[in-house]
N, CA and C of each residue as an Amber inpcrd file, in Angstrom:
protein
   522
 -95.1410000 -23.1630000 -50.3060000 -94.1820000 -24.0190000 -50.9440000
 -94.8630000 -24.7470000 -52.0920000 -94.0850000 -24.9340000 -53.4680000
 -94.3480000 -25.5440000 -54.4590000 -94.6700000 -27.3760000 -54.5360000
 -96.0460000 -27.7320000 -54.7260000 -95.8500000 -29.2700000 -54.4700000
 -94.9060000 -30.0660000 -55.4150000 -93.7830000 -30.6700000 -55.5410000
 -93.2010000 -31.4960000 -56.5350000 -93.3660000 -32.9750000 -56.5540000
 -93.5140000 -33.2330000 -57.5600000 -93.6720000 -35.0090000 -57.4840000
 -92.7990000 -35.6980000 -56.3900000 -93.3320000 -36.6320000 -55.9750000
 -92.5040000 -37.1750000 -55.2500000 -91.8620000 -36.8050000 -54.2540000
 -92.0090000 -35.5070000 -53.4900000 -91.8090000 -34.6870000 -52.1290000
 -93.0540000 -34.5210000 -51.3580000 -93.1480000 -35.4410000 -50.2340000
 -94.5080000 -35.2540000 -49.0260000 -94.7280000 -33.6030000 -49.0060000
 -96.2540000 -33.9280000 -49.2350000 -97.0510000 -32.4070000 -47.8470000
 -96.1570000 -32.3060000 -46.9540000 -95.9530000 -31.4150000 -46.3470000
 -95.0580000 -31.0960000 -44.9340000 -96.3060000 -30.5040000 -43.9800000
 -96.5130000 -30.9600000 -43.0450000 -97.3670000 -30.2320000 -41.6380000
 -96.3660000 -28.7360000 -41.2600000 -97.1440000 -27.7940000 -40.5380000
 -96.6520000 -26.7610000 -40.6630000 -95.9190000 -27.1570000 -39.0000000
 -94.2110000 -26.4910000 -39.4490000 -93.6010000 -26.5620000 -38.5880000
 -93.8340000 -25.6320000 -36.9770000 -93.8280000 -26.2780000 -35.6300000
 -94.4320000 -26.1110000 -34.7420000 -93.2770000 -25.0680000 -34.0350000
 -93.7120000 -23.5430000 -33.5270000 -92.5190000 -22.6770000 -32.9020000
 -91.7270000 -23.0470000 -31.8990000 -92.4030000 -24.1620000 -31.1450000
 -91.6840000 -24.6360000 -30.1920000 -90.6140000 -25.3990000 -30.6100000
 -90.6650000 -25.9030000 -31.5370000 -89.7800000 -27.1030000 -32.4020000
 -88.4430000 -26.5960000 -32.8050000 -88.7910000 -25.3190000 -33.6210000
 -87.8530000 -24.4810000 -34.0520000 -86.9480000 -23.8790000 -33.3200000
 -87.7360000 -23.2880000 -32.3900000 -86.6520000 -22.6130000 -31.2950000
 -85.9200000 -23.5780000 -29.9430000 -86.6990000 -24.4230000 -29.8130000
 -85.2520000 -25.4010000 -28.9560000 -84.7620000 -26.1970000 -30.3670000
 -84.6170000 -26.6290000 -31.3440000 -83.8120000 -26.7990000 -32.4850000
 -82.6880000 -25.7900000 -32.7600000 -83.3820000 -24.4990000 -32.3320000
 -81.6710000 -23.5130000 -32.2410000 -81.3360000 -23.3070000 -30.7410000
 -81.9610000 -23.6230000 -30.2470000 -81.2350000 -23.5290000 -28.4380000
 -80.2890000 -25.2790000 -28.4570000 -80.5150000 -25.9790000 -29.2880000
 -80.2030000 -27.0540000 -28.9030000 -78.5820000 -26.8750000 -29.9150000
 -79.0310000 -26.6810000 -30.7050000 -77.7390000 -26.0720000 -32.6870000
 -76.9950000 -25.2320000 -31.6080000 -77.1050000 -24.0240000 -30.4260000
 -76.1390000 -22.8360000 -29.8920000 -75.3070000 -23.6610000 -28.6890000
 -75.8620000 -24.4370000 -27.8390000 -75.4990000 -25.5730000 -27.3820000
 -74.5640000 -26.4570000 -27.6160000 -75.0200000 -27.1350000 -28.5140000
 -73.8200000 -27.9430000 -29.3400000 -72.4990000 -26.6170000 -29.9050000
 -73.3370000 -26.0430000 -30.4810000 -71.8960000 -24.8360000 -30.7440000
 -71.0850000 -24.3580000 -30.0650000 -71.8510000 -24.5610000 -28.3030000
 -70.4500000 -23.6200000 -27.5980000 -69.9960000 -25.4680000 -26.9230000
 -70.5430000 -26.2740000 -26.6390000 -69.8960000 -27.3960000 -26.1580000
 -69.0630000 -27.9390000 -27.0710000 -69.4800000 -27.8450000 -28.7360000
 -68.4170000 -29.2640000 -29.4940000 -66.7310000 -28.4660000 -29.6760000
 -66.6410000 -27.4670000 -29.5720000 -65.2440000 -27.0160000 -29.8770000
 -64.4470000 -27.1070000 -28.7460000 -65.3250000 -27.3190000 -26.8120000
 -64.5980000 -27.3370000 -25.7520000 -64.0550000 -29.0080000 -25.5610000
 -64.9500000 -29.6080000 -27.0600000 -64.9590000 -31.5910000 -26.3160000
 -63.6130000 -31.6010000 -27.3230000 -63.1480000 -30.7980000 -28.0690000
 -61.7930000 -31.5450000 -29.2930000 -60.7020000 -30.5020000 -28.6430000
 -59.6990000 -31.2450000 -28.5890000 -58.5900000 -31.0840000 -28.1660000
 -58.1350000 -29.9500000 -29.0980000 -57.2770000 -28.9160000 -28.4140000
 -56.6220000 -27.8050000 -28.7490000 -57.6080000 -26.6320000 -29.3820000
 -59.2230000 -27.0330000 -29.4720000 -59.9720000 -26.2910000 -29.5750000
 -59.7550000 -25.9030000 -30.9630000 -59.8470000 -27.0580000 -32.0290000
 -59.7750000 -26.7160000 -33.4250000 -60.8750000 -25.6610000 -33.9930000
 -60.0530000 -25.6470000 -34.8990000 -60.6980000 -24.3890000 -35.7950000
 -61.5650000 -25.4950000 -36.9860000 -61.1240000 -26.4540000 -36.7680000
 -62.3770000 -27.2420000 -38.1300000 -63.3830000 -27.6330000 -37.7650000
 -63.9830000 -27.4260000 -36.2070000 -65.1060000 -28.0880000 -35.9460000
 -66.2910000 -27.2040000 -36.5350000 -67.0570000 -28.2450000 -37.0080000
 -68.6370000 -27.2520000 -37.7270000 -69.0820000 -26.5680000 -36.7620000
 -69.9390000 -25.6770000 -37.1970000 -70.8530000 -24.6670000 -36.4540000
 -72.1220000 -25.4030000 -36.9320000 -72.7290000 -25.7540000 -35.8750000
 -73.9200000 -26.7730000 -35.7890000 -74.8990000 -25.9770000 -35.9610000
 -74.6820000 -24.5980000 -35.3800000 -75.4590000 -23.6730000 -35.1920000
 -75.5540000 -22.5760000 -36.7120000 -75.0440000 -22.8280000 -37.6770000
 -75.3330000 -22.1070000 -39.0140000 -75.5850000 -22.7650000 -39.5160000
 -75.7720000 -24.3580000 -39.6020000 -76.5380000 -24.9500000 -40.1320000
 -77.8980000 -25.3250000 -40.1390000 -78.1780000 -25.0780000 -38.8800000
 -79.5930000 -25.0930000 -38.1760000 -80.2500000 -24.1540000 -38.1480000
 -79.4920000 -22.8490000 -38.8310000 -80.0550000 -21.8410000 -38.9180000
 -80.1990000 -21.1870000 -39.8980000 -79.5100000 -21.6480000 -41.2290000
 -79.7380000 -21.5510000 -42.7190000 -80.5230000 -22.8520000 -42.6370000
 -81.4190000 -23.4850000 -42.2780000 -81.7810000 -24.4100000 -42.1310000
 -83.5540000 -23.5160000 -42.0320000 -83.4610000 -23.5550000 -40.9020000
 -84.5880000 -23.2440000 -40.9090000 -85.1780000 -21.4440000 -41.6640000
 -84.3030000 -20.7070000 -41.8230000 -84.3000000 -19.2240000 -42.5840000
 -84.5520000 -20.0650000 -44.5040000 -84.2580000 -20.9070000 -44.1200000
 -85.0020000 -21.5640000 -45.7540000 -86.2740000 -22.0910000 -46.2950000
 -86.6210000 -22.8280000 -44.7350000 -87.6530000 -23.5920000 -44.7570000
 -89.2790000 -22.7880000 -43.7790000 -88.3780000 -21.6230000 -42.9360000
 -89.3960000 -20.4420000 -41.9580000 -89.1730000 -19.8020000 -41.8680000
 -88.7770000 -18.8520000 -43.1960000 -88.5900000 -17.1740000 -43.2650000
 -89.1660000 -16.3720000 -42.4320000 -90.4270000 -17.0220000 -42.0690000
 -91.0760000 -15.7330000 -41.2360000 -90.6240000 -15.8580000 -40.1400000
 -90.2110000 -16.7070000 -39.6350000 -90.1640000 -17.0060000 -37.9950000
 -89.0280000 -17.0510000 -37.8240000 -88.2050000 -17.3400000 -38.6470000
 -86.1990000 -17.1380000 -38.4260000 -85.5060000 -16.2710000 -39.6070000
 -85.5370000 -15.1500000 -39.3030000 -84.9320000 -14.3600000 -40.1290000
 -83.3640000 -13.5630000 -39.8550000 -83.7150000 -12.5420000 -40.3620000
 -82.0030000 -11.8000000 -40.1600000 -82.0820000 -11.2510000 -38.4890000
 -82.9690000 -10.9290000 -38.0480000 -82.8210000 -10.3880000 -36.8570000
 -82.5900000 -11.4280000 -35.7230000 -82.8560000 -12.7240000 -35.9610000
 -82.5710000 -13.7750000 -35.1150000 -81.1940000 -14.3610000 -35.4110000
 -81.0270000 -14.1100000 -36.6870000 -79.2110000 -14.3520000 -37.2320000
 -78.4740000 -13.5780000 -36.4710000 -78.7630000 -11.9530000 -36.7230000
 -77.8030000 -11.2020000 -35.3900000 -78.0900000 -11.5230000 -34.3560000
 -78.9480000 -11.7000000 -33.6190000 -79.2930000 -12.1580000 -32.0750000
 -78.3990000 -13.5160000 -31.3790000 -78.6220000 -14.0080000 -32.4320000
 -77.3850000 -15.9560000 -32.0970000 -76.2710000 -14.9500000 -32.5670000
 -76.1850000 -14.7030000 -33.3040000 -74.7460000 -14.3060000 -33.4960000
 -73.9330000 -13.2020000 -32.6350000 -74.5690000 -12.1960000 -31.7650000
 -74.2340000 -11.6890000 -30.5300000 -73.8060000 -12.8610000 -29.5000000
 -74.7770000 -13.8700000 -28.9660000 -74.5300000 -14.4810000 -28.2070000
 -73.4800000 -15.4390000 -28.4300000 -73.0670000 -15.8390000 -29.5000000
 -71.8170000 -16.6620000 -30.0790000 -70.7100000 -15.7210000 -29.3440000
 -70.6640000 -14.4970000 -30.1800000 -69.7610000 -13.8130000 -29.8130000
 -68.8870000 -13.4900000 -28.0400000 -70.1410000 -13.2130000 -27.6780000
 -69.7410000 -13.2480000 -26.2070000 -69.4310000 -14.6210000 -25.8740000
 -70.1860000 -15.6470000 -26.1390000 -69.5170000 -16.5640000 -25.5190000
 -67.7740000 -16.8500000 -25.7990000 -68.1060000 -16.5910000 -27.0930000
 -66.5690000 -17.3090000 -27.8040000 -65.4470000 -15.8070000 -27.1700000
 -66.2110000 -14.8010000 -27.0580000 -64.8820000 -13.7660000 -26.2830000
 -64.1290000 -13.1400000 -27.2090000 -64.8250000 -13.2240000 -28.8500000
 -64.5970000 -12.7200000 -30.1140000 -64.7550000 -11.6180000 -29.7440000
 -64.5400000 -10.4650000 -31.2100000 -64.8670000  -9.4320000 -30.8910000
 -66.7300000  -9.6250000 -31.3990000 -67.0540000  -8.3460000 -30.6070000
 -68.3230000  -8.4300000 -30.3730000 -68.7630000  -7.5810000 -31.6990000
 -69.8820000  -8.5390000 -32.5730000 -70.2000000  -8.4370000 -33.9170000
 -69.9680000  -9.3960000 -34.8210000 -68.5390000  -9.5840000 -34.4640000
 -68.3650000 -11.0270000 -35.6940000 -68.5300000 -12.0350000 -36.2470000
 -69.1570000 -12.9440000 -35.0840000 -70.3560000 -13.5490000 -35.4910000
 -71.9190000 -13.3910000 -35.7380000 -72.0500000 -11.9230000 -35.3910000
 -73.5270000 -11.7340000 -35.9350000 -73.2410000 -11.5000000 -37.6640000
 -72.1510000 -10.1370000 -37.6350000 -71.7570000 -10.0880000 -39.2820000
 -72.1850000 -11.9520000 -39.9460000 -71.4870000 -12.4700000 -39.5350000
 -70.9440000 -13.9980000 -40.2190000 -72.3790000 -14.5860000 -40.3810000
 -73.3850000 -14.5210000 -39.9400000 -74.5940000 -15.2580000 -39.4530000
 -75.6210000 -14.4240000 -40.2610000 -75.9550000 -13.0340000 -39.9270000
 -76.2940000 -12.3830000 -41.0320000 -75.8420000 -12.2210000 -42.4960000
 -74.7860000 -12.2200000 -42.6190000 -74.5230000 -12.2160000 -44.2030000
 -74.8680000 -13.5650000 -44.8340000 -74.4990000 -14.5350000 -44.0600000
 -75.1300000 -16.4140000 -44.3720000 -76.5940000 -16.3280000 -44.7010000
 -77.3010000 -15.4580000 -43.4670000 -79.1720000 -15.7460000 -43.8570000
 -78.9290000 -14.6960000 -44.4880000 -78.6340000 -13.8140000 -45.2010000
 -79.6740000 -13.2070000 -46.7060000 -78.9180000 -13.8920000 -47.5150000
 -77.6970000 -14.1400000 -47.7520000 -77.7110000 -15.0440000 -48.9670000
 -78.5400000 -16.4900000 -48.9560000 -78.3460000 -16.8420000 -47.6990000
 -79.6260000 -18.1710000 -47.8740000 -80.8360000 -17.4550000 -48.0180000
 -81.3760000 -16.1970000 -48.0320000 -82.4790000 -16.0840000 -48.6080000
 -82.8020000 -15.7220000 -49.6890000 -81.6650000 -14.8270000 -50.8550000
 -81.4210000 -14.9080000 -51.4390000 -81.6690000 -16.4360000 -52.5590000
 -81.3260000 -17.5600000 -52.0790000 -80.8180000 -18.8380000 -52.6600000
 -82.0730000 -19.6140000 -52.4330000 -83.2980000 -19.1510000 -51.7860000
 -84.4870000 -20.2990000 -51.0680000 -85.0230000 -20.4360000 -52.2160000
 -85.6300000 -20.1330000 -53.3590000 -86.4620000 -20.6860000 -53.7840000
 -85.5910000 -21.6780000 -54.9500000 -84.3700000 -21.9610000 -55.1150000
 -83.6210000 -22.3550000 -56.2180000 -83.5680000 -23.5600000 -55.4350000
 -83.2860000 -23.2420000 -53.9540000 -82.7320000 -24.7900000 -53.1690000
 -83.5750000 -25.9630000 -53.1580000 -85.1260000 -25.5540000 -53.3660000
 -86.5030000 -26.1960000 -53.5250000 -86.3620000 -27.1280000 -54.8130000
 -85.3330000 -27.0550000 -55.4370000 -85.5370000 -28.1290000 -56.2870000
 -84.5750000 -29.0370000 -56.5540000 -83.5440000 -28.6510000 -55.8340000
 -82.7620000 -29.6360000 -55.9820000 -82.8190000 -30.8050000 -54.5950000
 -82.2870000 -32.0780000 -54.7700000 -82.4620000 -32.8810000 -53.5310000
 -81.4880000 -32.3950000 -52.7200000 -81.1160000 -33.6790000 -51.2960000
 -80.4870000 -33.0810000 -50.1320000 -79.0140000 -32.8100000 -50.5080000
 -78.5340000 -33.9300000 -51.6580000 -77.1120000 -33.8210000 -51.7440000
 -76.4750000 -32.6340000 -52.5530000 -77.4580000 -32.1660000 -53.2910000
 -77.2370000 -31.2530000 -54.7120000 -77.2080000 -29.4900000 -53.2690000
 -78.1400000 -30.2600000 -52.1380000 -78.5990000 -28.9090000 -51.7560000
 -77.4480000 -28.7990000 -50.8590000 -76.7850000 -29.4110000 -50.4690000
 -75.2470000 -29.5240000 -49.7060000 -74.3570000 -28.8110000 -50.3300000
 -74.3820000 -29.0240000 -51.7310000 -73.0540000 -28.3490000 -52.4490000
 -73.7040000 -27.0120000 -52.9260000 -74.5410000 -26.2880000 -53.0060000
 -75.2480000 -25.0250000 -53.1240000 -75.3550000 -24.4300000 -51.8590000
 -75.3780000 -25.0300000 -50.5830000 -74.7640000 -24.3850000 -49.4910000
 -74.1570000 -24.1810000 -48.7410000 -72.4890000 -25.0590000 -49.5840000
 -71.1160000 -24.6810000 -49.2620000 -70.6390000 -23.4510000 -49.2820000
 -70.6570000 -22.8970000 -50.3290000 -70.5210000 -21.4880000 -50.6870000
 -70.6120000 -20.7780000 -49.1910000 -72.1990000 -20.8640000 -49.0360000
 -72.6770000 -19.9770000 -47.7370000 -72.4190000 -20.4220000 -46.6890000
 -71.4090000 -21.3200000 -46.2490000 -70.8580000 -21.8890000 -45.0240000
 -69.2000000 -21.4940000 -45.3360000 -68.7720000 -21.4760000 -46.6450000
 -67.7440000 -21.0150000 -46.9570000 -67.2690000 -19.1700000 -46.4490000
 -68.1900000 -18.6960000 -47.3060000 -68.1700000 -17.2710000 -47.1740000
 -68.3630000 -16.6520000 -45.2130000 -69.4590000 -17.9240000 -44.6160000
 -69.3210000 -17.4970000 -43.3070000 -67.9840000 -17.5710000 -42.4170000
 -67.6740000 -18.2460000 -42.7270000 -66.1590000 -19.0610000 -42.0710000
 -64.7440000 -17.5870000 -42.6010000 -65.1110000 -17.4940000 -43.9480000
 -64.4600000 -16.2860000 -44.6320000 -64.1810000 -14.9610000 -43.9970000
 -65.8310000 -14.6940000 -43.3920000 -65.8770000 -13.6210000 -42.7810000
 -65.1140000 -13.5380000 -41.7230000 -65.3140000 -14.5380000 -40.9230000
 -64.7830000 -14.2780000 -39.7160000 -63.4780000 -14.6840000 -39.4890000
 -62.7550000 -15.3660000 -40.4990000 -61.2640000 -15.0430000 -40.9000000
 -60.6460000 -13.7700000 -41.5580000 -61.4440000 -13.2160000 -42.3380000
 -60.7600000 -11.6970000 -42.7160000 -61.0590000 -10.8460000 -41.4080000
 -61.9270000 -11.0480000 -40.1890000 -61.9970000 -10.0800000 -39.2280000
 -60.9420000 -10.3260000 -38.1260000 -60.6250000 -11.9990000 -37.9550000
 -60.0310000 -11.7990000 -37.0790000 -58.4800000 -11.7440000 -37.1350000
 -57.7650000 -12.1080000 -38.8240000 -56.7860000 -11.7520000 -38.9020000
 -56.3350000  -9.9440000 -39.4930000 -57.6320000  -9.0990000 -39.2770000
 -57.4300000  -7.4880000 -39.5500000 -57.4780000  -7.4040000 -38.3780000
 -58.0460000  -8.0590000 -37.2420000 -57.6860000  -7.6370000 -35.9740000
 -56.2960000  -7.9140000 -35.1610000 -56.3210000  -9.1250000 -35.2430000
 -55.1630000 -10.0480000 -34.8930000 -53.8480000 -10.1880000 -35.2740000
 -53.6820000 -10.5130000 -36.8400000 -52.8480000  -9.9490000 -37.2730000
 -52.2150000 -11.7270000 -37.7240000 -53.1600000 -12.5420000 -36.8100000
 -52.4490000 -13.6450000 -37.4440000 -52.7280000 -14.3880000 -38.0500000
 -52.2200000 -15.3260000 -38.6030000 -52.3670000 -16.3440000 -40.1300000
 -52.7790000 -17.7170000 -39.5160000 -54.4850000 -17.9460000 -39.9160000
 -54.5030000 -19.5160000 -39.3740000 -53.9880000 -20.2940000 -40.0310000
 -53.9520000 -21.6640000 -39.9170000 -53.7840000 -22.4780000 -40.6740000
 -55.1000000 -23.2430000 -41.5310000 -54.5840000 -24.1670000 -42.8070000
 -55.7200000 -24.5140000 -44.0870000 -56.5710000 -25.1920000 -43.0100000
 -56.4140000 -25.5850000 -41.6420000 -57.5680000 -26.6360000 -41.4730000
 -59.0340000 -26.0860000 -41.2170000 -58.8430000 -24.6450000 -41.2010000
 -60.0640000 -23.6830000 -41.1160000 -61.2430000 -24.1050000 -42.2130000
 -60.5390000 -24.5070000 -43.4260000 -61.4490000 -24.9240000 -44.4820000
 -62.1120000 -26.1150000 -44.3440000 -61.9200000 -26.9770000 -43.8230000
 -62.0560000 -27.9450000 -43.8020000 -63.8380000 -28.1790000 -42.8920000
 -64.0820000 -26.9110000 -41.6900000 -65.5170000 -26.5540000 -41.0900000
 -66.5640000 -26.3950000 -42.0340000 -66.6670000 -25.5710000 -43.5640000
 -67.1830000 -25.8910000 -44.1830000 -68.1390000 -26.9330000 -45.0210000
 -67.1170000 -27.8480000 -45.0620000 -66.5490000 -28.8650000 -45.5160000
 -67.4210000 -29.9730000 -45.0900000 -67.5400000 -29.8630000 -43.6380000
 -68.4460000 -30.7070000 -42.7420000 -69.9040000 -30.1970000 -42.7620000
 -69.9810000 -28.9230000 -42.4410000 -70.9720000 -28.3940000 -42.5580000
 -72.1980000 -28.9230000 -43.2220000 -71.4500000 -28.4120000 -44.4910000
 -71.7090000 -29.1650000 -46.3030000 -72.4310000 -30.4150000 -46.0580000
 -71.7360000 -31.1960000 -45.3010000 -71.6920000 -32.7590000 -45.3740000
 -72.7300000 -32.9210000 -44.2660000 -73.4090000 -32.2120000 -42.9390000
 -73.9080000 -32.1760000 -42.3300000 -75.4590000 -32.0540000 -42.9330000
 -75.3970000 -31.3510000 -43.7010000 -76.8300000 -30.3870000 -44.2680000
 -77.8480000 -31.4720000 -44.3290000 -77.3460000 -32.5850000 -45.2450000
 -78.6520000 -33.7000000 -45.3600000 -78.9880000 -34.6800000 -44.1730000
 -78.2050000 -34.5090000 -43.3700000 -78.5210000 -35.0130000 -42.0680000
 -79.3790000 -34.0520000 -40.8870000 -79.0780000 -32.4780000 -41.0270000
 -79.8340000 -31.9750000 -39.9510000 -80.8610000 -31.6870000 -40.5490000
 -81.5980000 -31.8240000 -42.2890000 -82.3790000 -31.5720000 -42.9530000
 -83.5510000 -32.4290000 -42.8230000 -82.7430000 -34.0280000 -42.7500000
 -83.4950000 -35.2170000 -42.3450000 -84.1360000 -34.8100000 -40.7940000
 -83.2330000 -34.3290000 -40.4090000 -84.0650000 -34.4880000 -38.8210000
 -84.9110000 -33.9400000 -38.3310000 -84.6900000 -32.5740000 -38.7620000
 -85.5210000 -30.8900000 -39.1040000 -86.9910000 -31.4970000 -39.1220000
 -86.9220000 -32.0590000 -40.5800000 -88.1490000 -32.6990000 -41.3430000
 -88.7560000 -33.3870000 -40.6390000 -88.2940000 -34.0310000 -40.3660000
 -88.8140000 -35.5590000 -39.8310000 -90.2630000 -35.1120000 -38.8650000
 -90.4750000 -34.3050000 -37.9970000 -91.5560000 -34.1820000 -37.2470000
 -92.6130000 -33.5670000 -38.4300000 -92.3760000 -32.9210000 -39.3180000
 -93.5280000 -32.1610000 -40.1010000 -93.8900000 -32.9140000 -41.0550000
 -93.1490000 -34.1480000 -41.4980000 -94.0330000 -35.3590000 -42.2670000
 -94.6660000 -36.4070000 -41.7860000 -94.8450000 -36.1390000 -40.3830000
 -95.8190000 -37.3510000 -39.5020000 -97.0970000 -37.0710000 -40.2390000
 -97.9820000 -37.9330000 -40.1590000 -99.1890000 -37.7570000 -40.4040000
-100.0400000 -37.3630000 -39.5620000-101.1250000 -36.4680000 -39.3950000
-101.3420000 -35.6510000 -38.6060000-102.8860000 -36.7130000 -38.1010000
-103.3230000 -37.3500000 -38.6550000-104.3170000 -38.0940000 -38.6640000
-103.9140000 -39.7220000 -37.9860000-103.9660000 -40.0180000 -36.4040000
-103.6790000 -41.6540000 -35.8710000-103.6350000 -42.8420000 -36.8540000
-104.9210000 -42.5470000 -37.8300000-104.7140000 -44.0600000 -38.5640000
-103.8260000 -43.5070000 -40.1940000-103.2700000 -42.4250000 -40.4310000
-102.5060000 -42.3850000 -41.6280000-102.9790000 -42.1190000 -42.8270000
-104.4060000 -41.3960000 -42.7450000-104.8130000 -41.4780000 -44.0370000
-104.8500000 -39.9240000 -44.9620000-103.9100000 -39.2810000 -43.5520000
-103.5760000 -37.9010000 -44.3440000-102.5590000 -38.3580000 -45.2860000
């Protein structure tokens, strides 16, 4: 990663960290849509954010093959057809990889609205699949998951972070 003024060293993020960070993101994903009534269609996917999240910041260690892998297990849980959220999850991480080195320079809020799009287009997907399957017409509040998403980013970004800018040294003089 490029040093920029005024952006901390980052300590290198720890595997254990990462992977209950997405056991914790798949979690929240299958619990927050059972806690809202009628099982809306606008609740965020906690879990594509946490996972264009880290496919930005640990290419090597969260890539496309871990995008289809959560995204199988979405599927079964949710009782979708089986694929549609891996499609949705994979097509999100290569365009977020696609988009990583551009996102490096803008801050958290600029980097919210550069990865609407790719919370957009995921949400997209899996509305053109399930109304070619289905046959039926949701309603606009589908857009609106995005939306949050978006609005989520500088908050799970803050939190992400937060362990890899400790100072690695007790008295602080890293």
């Amino acid at each position: 990663m490029v040093m920029r003024r005024g952006k901390p060293l980052l300590l290198p993020a720890q595997p254990r960290f990462i992977w209950s960070s997405l056991v914790v993101a798949l979690i929240l994903g299958i619990l927050l849509p059972t806690l809202v009534p009628n099982r809306a269609v606008w609740v965020p996917d906690v879990l594509s954010v946490v996972l264009v999240f880290w496919m930005l910041h640990q290419p090597d260690r969260v890539g496309l093959g871990m995008a289809f892998a959560l995204g199988l297990i979405r599927d079964v849980h949710c009782g979708s057809v089986l694929g549609e959220q891996a499609l949705a999850y994979t097509l999100l991480g290569f365009f977020a990889l696609q988009m990583r080195r551009r996102l490096e320079w803008f801050g958290l809020w600029e980097q919210a609205v550069q990865v609407f799009p790719l919370f957009l287009l995921g949400h997209g997907v899996v509305l053109i699949l399930e109304m070619a399957i289905s046959e039926k017409i949701p309603n606009g509040s589908m857009l609106l998951a995005p939306v949050l998403e978006a609005m989520l980013w500088p908050v799970v970004t803050l939190l992400l972070l937060f362990p890899q800018t400790q100072s690695a040294d007790p008295d602080g003089t890293l």
